[in-house]
Each structure stands twice: as C-alpha cells, then as structure tokens.
KEDO-562919 format. One record per residue (C-alpha): y, z, x; residue in one letter. Coordinates in steps of 0.001 Angstrom, whole numbers, plus 524288, in hexadecimal, padded with zeros to 5 digits. Each point is the difference from the previous one (the first is absolute). Layout:
N
YZXA/...
//
This chain:
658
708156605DEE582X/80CFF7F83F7FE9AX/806078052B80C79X/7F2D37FB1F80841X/8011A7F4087FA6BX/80E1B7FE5F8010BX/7FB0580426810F5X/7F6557F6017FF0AX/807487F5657FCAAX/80C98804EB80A55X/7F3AA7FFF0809CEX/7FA3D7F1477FCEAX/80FB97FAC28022AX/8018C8043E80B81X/7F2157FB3A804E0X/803B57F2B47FAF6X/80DD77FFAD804DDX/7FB61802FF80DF9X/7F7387F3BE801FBX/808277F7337FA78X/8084E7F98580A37X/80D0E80464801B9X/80AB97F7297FC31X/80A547FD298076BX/80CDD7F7AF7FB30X/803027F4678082DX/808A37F1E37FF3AX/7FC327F487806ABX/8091C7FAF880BC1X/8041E7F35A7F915X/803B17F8707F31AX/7F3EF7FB8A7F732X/801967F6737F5FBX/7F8E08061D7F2E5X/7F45B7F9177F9E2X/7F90F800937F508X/80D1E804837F640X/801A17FEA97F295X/80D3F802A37FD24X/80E7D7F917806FFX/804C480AD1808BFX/80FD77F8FF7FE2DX/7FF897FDA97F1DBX/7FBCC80E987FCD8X/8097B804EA80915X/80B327F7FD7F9C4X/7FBD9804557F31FX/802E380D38804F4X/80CE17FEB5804B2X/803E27FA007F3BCX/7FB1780B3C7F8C8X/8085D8099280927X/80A3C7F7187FC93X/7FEFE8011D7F0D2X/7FAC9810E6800D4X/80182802FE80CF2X/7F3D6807527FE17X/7F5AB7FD50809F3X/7F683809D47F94BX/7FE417F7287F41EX/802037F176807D3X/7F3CD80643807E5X/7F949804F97F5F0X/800CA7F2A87F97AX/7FB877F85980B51X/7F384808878036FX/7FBAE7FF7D7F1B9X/7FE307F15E7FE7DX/7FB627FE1880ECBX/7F4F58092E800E7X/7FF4E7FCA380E5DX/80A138038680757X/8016380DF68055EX/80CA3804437FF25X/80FA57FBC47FFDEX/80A4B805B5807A6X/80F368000480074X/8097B80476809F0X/80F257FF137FD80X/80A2A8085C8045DX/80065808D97F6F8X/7F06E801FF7FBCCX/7F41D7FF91807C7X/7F2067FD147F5CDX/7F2A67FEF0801ABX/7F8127FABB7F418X/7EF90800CE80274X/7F6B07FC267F6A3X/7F3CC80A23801C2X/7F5087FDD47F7CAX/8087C7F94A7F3C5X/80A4280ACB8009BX/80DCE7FD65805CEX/8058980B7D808F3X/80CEC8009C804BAX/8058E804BD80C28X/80D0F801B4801B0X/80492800B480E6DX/7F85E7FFE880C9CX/7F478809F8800F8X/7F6BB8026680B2EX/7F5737F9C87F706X/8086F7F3357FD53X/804FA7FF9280E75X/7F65E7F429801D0X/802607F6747F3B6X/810F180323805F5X/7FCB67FD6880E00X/7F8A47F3D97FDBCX/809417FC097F5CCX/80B30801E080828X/7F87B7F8CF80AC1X/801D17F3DF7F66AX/80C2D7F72E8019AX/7FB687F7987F4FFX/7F4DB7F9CB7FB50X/7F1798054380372X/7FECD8092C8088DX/7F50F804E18081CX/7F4E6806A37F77AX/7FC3F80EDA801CCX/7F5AC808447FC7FX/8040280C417F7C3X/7F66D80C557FF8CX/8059D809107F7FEX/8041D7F99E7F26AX/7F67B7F327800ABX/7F4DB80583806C8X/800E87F7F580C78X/8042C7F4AF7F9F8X/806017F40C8061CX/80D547FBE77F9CDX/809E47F4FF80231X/80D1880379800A6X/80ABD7F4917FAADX/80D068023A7FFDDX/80B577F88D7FA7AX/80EBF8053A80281X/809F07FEC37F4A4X/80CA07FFE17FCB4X/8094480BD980082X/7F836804C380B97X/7F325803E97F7BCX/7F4317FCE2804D6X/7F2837FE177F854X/7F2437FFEA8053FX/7F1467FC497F9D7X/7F4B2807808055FX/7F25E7F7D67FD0AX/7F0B4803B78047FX/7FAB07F75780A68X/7F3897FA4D7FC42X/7F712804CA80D0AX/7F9457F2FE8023FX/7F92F7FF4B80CCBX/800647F0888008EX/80F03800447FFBBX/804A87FEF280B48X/80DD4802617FEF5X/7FAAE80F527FD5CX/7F6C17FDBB80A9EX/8084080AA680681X/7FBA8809FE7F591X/7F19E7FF27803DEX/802187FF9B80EB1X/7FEB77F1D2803A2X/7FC6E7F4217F7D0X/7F0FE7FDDA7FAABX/7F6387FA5E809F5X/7FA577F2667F7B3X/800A27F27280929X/809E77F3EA7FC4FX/7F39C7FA357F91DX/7FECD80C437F5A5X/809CD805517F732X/8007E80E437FBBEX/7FDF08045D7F3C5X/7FDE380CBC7F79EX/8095D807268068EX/805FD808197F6EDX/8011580E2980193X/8095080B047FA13X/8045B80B20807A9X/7F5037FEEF809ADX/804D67F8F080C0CX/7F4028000F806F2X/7FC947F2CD80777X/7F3127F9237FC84X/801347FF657F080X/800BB7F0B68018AX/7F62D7F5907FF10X/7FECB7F49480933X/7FAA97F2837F9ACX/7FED47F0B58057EX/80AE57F6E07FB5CX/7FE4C7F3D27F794X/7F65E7F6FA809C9X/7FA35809F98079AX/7F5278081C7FF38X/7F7BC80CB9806DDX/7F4077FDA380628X/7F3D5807A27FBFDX/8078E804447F24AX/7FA757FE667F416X/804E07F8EB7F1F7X/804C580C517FB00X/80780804C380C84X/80A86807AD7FD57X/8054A800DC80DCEX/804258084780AD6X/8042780E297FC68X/80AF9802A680787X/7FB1E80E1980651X/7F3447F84A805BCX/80C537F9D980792X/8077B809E38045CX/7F4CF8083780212X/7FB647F57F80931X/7F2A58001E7F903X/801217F0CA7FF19X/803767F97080C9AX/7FFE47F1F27FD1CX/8056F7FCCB7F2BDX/805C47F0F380352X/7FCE67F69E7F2D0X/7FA887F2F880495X/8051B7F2137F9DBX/7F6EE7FB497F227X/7F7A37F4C480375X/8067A7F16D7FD2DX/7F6D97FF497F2F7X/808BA808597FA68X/80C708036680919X/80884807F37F700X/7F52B806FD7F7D4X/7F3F8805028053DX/7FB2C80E727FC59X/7F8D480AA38069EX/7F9097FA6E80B16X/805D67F398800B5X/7F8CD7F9EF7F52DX/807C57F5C17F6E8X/80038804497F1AEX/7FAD77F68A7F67BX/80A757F41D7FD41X/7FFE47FCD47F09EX/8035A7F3187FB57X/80AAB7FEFE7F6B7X/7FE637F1CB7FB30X/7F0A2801717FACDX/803D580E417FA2DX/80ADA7F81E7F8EAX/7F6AB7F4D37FBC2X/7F7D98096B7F9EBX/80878808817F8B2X/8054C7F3977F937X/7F3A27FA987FCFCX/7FBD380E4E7F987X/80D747FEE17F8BAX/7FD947F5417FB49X/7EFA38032D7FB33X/8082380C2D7F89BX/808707F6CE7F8CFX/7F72E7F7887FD93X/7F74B80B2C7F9DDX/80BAA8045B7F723X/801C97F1D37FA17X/7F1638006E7FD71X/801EE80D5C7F93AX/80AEA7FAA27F5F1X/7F6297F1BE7FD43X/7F6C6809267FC33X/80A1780A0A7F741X/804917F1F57FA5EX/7F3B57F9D27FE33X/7F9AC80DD57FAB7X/7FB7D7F9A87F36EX/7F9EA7F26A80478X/7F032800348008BX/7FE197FF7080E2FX/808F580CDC801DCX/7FB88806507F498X/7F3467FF8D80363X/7FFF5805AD80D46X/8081680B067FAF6X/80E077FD51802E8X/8020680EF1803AAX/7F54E8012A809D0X/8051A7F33B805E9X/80BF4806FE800B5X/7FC0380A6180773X/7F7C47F83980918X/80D187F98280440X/8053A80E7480110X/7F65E801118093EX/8015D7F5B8809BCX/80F8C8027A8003EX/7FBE780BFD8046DX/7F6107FB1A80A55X/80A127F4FC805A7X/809C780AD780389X/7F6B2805C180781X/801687F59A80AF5X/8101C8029A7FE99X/7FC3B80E7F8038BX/7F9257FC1080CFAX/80C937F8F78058BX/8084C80CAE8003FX/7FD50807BE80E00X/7F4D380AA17FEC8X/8056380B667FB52X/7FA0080C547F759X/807897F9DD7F2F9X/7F72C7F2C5803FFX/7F38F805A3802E0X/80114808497F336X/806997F6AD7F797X/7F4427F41D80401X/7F5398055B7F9C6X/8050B803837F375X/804AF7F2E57FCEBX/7F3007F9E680574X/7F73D8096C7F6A5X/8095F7FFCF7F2CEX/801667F2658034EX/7F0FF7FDB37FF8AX/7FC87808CE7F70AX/809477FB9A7F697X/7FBAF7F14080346X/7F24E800288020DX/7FCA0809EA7F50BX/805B37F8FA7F7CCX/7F7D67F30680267X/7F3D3808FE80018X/80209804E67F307X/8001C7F1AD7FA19X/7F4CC7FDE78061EX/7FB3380C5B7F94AX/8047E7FAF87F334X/7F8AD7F45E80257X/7F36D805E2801CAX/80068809FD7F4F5X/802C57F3877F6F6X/7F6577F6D9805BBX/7F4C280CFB7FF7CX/803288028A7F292X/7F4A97F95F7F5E2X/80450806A87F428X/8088E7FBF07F508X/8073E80BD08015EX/802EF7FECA80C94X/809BE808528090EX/80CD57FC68800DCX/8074D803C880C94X/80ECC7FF4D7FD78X/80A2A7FC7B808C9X/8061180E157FD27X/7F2DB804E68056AX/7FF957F84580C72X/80EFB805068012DX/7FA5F80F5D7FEB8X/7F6797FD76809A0X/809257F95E80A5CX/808FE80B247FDE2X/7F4A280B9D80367X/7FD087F72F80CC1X/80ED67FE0780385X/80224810647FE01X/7F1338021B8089FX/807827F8A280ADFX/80CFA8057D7FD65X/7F90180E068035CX/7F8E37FA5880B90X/80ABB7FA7C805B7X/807E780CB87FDBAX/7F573807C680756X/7FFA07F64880AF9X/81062802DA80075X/7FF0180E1A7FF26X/7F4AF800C480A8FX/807FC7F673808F8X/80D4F8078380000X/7F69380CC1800D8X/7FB0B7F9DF80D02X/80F9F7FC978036BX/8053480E697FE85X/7F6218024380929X/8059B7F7A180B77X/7F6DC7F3B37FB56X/8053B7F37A803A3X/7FBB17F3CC7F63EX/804F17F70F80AA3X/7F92B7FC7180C60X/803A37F7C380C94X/7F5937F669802BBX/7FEF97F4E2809BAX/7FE457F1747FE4FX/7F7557F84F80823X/808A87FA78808C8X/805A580FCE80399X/80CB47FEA27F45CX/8036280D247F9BEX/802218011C7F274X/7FE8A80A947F469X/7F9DD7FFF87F533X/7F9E9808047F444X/7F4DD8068E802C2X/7F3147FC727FA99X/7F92780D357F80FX/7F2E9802DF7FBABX/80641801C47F1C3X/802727EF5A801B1X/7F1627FFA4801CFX/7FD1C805E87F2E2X/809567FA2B7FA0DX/7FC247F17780451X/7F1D08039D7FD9FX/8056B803A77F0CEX/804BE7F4787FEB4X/7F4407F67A80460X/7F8518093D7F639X/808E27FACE7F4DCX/8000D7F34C8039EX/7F0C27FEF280079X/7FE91805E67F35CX/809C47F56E7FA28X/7F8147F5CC80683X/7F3A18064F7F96DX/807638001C7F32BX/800BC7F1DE80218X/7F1B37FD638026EX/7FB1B806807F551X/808867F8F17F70DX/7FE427F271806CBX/7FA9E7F7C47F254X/80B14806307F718X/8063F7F3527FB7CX/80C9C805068009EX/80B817F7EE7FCCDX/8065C7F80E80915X/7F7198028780B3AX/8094D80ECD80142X/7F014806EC804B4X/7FFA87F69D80AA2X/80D26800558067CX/8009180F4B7FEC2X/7F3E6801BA80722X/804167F68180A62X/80D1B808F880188X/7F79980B788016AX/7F71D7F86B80B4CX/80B4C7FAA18086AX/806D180CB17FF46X/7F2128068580321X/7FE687F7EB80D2AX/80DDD7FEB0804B2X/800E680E9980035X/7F33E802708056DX/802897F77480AC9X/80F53805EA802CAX/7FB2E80E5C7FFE9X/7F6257FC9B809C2X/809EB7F87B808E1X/808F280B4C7FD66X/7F67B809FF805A8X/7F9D47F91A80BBEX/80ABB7F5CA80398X/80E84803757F9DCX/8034180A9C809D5X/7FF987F5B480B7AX/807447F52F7F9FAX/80EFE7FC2080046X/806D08070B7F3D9X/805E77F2FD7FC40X/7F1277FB208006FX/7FBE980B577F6B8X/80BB27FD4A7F69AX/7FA627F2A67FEF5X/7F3B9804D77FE37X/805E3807497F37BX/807F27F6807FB20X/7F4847F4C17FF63X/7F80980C107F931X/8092E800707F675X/802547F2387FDB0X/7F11D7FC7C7FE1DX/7FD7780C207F6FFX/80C1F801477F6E0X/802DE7F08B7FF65X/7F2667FBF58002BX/800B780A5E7F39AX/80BFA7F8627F9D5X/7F8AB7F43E8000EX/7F39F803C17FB2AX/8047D8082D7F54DX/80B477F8057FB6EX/7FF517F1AA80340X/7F5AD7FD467F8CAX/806CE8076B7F570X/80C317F8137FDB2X/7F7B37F3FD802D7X/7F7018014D7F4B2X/80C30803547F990X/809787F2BD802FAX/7F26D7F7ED7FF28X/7FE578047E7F1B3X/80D8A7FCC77FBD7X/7FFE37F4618074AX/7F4317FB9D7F7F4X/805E1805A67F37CX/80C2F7F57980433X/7F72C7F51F80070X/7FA3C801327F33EX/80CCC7FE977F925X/7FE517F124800C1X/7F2B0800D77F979X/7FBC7803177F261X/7F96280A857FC8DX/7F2B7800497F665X/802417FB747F1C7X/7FA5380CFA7F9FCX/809B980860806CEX/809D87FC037F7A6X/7F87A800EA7F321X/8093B801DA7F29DX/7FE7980F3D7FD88X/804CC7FF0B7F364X/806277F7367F6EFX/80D618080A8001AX/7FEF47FEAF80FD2X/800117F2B08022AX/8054E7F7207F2F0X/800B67F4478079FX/7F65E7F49A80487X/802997FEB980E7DX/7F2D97FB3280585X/7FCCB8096D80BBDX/7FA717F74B80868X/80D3F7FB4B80153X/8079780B8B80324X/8003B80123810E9X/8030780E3D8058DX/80CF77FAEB80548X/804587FD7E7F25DX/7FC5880D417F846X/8071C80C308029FX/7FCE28092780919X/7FFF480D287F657X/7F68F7F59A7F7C3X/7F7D87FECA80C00X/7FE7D80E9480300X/7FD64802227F267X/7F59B7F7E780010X/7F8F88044E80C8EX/801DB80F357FC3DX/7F6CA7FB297F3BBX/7F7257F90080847X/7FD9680BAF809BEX/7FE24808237F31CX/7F58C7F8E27FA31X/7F8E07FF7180BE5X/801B980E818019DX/7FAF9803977F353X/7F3D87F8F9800CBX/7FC16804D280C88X/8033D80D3E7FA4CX/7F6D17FCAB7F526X/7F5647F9C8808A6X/7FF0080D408069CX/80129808C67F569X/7F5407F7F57FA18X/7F2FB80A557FF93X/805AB806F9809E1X/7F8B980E4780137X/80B958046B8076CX/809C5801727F682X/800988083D7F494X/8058E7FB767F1CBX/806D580C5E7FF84X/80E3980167801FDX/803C5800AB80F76X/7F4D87F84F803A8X/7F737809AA806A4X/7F15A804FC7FDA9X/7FF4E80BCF7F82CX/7F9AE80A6180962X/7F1E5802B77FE65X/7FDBD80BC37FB36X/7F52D808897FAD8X/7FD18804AE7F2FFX/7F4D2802007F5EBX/7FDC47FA737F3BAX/8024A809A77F5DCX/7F7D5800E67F325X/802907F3807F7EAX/806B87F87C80B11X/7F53D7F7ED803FEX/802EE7F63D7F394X/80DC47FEFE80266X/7FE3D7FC8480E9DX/7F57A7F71A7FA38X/80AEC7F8497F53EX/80AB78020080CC5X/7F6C07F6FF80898X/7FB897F7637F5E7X/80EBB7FC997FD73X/8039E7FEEE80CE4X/7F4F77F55F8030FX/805CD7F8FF7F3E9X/80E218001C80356X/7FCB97FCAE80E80X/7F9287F33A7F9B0X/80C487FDC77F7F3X/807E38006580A6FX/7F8F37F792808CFX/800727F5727F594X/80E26802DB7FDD0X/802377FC1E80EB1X/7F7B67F41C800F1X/809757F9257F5E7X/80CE08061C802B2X/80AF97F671801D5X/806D57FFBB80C41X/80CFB7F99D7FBFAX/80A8880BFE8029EX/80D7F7FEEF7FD84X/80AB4802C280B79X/80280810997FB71X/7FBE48083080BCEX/7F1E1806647F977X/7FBC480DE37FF3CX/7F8F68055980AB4X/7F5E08074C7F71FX/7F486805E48094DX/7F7977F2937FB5CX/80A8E7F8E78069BX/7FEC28092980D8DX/7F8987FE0A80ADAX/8053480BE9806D1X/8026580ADC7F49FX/80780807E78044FX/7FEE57FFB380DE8X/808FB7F777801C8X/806BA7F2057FEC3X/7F8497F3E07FFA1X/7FFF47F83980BBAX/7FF777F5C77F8ECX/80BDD801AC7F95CX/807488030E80CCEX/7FD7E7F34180621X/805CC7F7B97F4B1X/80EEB7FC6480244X/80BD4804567F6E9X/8058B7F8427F710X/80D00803B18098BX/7F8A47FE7980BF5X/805057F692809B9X/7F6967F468804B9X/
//
C-alpha cells in the first residue's frame, strides 16, 4: 500500500513538472536602475567590509546582514585568496565556497559588474525563476563585495519593460496601474485607467478600467480617453459626468452653529443641577429634565454625523444616535405627561403616587427595548455586508452631479413609522389630560413639544421618501439641520424658558416686597419668654428685621395653613381610617357567634357616641400652633401611606433660595 502510494505521488510530479513551462536563466542587455528597495545597497556593503576588517569572517558579516534585511537574496565576496557565495533560501543561510556549476550565474553576472548596479538576471535553480539585481562595490585590499536583491515584476515599470517583452500598451492620457506580478512574466497583468481630467466614453461610475490582456489581445481596438467637460475639467467620473461639488463654507456654518446648540444644552444642564431645589425645578422633576437635555445633546450631534463623507461607520453610526437620542428625549417628556394624567384622573384621597424613581425605571426598560432594536438592525446590516451588500449608493442630482450617499432601507421605514406611533400617543397623553391644572402651565408646553415634533417629522420623512433622493446633498443637510433646530430648540424653549422665568419673576416679586410691611398678625408675641419687649409691629418694615426672623416666621405661616387644610379634609372623611397607617381595615366575612350580637350592639353604640364627641371636639379646636414641625399621625394624612403630600412638596424650605 505504501510503495503505490509512494508511485502515485512520483507519477502526479512528473505530470505537473511537464506542463509547467520550462525555465530558462537569462540577463538583460543593459544597466537597470532598481525600484521599489528597502534597504542602501553602499551602506550595507560598507558595513561588511568593516566587519572583514575587525573578523575577517565573511560567514558571520553575511550572516549578520541577511538577518536584519529580510530582503535581500544573498552577499558575495571575492578576494585573492577566497571565493564565497552567501544565499538566503527560505530563512536559512547556505554557503558556497568557490565557484560551482550551480553558482556559475550569481559569479558571471557579478563579475560582469565594475561597480555599482549591475544588470538584473533571472535565476532558475535556487530562486525559482526569480529576477535579482546584482550591486557590486569593490574594496580595499583587492576584495570585492556584492548584494543580490528580488526585482519586484511590475508590468507598469518601464525600466523592466525588457523583462516582459516590450513596455505595456495604455495611451499618454492613461497611466498603468496594478501591475504587480511575482515570478510570472507574462505581459497583460496590467490595468489601463484615464488620468486626472479625462474620462472613457460609454463607462460607467464604478469603472475599473482597461485590463491589460483585452489590449494585447487586441479585443479592444479603440481605447483613447476623451477630455472632462469644462463644468468640471479636472474631475469628472465614469462617463464624463461631474461628481457632486460640496460647499465648505455652509458645512462650516453649520457645524458651529450645532456646537454651539450643544454648549448651550450643557450650561442648561448645570442651571438646572444648581437650581435642583427651587420650586419651578423641583416641580418638573429636576432628573427627568435632566435627561431630556441628555436627549437633545444626543439629537444635535446627529447633524455633526451628516457632514463626514458617506461611509459604512456613517450610515451605521446615524441611526443610533437619532433613535437613543429620541427615545431618551421624547420618552422622557411623554412620561410627564403620563404623570400628569394619572394625578389629574385620580379622585381618591389615597391617591397614586408616581415617583420620579418610577418614571426613571420606566425610561430605562424603553432605552434597553431600543438598545436591542437597534442592535438587531446592526447585526442584520453587517449580515447583509458579509454578503457583498453595499449601504452606500451613487445617485444623481437634477442637474446630472454625481454624488454618494447612504442608502435608504426598508428597516428606516419601520423605524420612522415607530417613531410617529410614539409621538401620537404622547400627543394623546396630552389631550386626555388637557384640564389638569398643572403648575406653571408644564401640561401645555409638553404637549405642544410633542405636536411640533409630530408635524416636523411627518412632513421630513415624507420629503425624504418622494423628494430627498433628487436634491443637492448640501440642500438635504439643510434640510436636517433646520429639522433639528425647530424640534430640539423649539424643545429648549418650551420646556425651560418658561421654567426659569416663573422662577426670576417670583424672586423678583419676593425683592419688591422687602420695602413693604407685612400683616400685623404675622408677627404675633408667641409667648411672653419670646418677645419681652414692646416694639409695636406695625412699625417694624421687612428691610429692618432679620432675615433667619423672616424665614422663621413664614415656615409658621405655611404650617398653620397646612394643618388646617389637613384638618378640613380629614374632617368626616369616609376615606380614612382612625387606625394606625391610615388605611380601611379590609372587609371581611364572619358570623356572629353565640352572645356576640350584644357586644357588637355596645361596640356601635360607642362608636356613634365617640364619633359625636369628636365632631364637637373639632368644631372648637383652637388653631393657634406653635413653630415645632407636627406629627404626621394618619388624621393629619391625606395620602396614608401612599405617599408624600403634594401639598407639602410645593411649600419652600426654610433654606430654600427665593
């Protein structure tokens, strides 16, 4: 079984030796200057005669030299005395002392070779048919040292045009390119393309030009590149048409207005961090406003994306900082607006509470539901790029300009469609919730976010679809950037204006009323050990008390009013239970056992008489409360334990700026 084997293989060798082409060693007539080197020819052979100096030994200066210059094929010395041949074959140096009949060549050629380079030659028994250079460089004390280097078999070089037979067949008008071969020599492994201003009629955008054996086949007889049209004389592409001309100053102008929309966001991001803890903030939930702002930094860079050339990295990296953007922006308005209607719906006294930590949760789940759908749309897209899928197309302007751009996929469709769906629903939110007084108008300038970003989108996905792909890109990137300026700065303003305006008009008035006087019962004598003196109030001005005196005494104020709304509503209120937590006991079935009945009976009968008791207890209690922060008992609760009090949230700190 071996030996047939062992026969087989013999048998295939042979086959395959006998049609390959025989090689046949040969040196061309003259003196080629060598291209395309990576290494200094003089300066490696100095270094080796200086290392014959110091060792004479040529075995190690060679060995040295073909080590660190992986390129070069071999060394070689001749003195006097010594005749050696030093190849490097496949990594390994080998050594050949004297002339042989195999080395006759690299001697001949290298005694050809007064000094300098030499005429290259093609060697068939060490290298394979390999091309070589030959330099040689004669020392002192009659040695003489020679480089041997690969020629690089380029078909478009035409000082090795003799290699190939002749030199390549492209016009004055094209240049040759993609010539590069190895130890094939055959002619036609070149390409022929037009220079810079000229172009080849009937070709296409993506013309690659004219392979070289269509020429020398003489498949192709006329092959001349004609001049680009004046539109565009240096330029023009495939079949003369001029490629789309961008302009620099309006892509400038708009990056530096987007710049400066992003900064501006960020200094609106630290007012509101600062300003966390003033009533207008605090009541539109400092956090969510936060992450609105989050939001639109995200949606601005979008435009910045769109100025960089179409590429796969821009068509991928666009919509996922148009849908986090929105997502992260616009859900976030649409779960106020959700807050808002839960509160304004609710008609119990233990109403629900949603937190801001809740609206956080539930902008997280929709942030992670478009994290995976933009990770699917990713995957799908480079799925569709593995399998030779291009995400940019050439398109044509009006007026016949080329240009490139990314290319437009049903997935966009869905996803545009998505977010219309959102944006309705928010707007919905908004309707049903239209007569929630909510404070400082926040209801009404939400919804009217929602609706502008509702139309203006509308309106661009239909121009994108029917008009987009016919229009000037520099037109389109307008188109984007006004898209974004209406929606995310129309946002700003709606949201936040009216914020910090409610906010400077309320310590503005606050300023003003330092000049007047405030009621004479607001500064009522607590006690006798408060006040001692007899300092008639309706002297005393608010610029003359002190200001930890005035906060004092409007932290009492707020109190008192407090408590007796707490009271008003906890007044007969079937709500809320006199039991500890304030909520109803559970109803629950059961069945009188055998002398229950008269207990239930002396159970109701005192119940009716401490409910009238207590009713007549309330009608004269006394409403003067000192300035200690009361209990919040369940009679004092209008929300159990569902929650804090709205009420109490809207009053101001005693440390809270005005």
């Amino acid at each position: 079984m071996k030996t047939s084997l062992v026969l087989l293989s013999l048998y295939l060798s042979t086959v395959l030796s006998n049609h390959q082409e025989p090689c046949t060693t040969r040196t061309l007539s003259s003196t080629v200057p060598p291209s395309r080197l990576n290494f200094n020819a003089s300066f490696l052979v100095q270094n080796i005669e200086e290392e014959l100096h110091r060792s004479s030994n040529f075995t190690s200066a060679a060995r040295n030299i073909l080590s660190r210059q992986w390129d070069i094929a071999g060394a070689i010395l001749a003195t006097p005395k010594e005749h050696i041949l030093a190849l490097n074959l496949n990594s390994r140096l080998r050594m050949f002392v004297n002339q042989t009949p195999e080395t006759q060549l690299f001697w001949r050629v290298f005694e050809a070779t007064a000094s300098g380079w030499g005429a290259p030659f093609k060697d068939c028994h060490f290298f394979g048919g390999s091309w070589l250079y030959i330099y040689a460089y004669g020392g002192s004390r009659g040695a003489k040292i020679g480089l041997f280097a690969p020629v690089v078999l380029d078909e478009c070089d035409g000082g090795i045009a003799e290699i190939f037979g002749g030199p390549h067949k492209c016009r004055e008008n094209q240049m040759c390119v993609d010539g590069e071969t190895w130890k094939n020599a055959k002619r036609g492994q070149y390409t022929c393309r037009c220079n810079p201003g000229y172009f080849y009629p009937d070709s296409h955008a993506t013309w690659a030009g004219l392979k070289g054996k269509d020429l020398e086949s003489g498949r192709i007889s006329n092959f001349d590149c004609q001049p680009c049209p004046e539109i565009c004389p240096a330029n023009c592409v495939g079949n003369g048409t001029c490629p789309i001309q961008r302009m620099a100053y309006l892509r400038t102008a708009i990056l530096l207005v987007q710049l400066t929309s992003m900064g501006f966001v960020m200094f609106l991001a630290g007012m509101v961090f600062v300003l966390r803890k003033t009533k207008a903030i605090a009541v539109g939930m400092w956090t969510i406003l936060e992450t609105i702002l989050v939001g639109v930094l995200v949606l601005y860079s979008t435009v910045i994306i769109r100025l960089f050339e179409p590429s796969v990295s821009r068509c991928l990296l666009e919509p996922w900082f148009r849908e986090m953007g929105f997502v992260v922006c616009y859900g976030s308005i649409i779960l106020k607006l959700y807050r808002h209607l839960i509160e304004f719906r609710t008609r119990k006294a233990h109403r629900w509470v949603v937190k801001d930590t809740d609206l956080l949760k539930y902008l997280l789940i929709m942030f992670l539901s478009a994290l995976a759908y933009m990770a699917a749309y990713t995957a799908l897209t480079l799925n569709f790029i593995s399998e030779d899928f291009s995400l940019i197309e050439t398109s044509w302007t009006g007026s016949g300009e080329l240009f490139e751009t990314c290319k437009y996929l049903w997935w966009d469709y869905v996803t545009e469609v998505g977010e219309l769906t959102i944006l309705a629903f928010g707007v919905h939110l908004a309707y049903a919730s239209r007569n929630a007084n909510t404070q400082f108008h926040e209801s009404t300038f939400l919804c009217a976010t929602g609706s502008i970003e509702l139309a203006v989108s509308f309106l661009f996905y239909l121009a994108r679809i029917f008009v987009f792909h016919k229009l000037h890109p520099d037109i389109v990137l307008i188109a984007y950037f006004l898209r974004s300026q209406l929606c995310q700065t129309c946002t700003l303003l709606l949201i936040f204006f009216p914020k910090f305006w409610y906010q400077q008009r309320q310590a503005r008035t606050l300023a003003q009323e330092y000049s007047c006087r405030f009621p004479l019962d607001a500064f009522k004598e607590r006690s006798s050990s408060a006040n001692n003196s007899d300092v008639e109030i309706s002297e005393i001005t608010i610029a003359d008390m002190n200001p930890d005196d005035i906060r004092a005494e409007l932290k009492r104020l707020y109190l008192q009013l407090e408590m007796f709304k707490a009271k008003t509503i906890c007044r007969d209120n079937p709500h809320i239970s006199k039991r500890r937590g304030g909520r109803k006991a559970q109803h629950r079935r059961f069945s009188l056992q055998k002398g229950s009945r008269e207990k239930v009976r002396r159970t109701m009968s005192l119940h009716s008489r401490r409910k009238d008791r207590d009713r007549d207890r309330k009608r004269d209690i006394d409403m003067d409360i000192t300035e200690a922060e009361p209990s919040r008992t369940p009679e004092d609760s209008v929300c159990s334990t569902d929650g804090a009090s709205a009420i109490y949230a809207d009053l101001p700190e005693a440390n809270q700026p005005y």
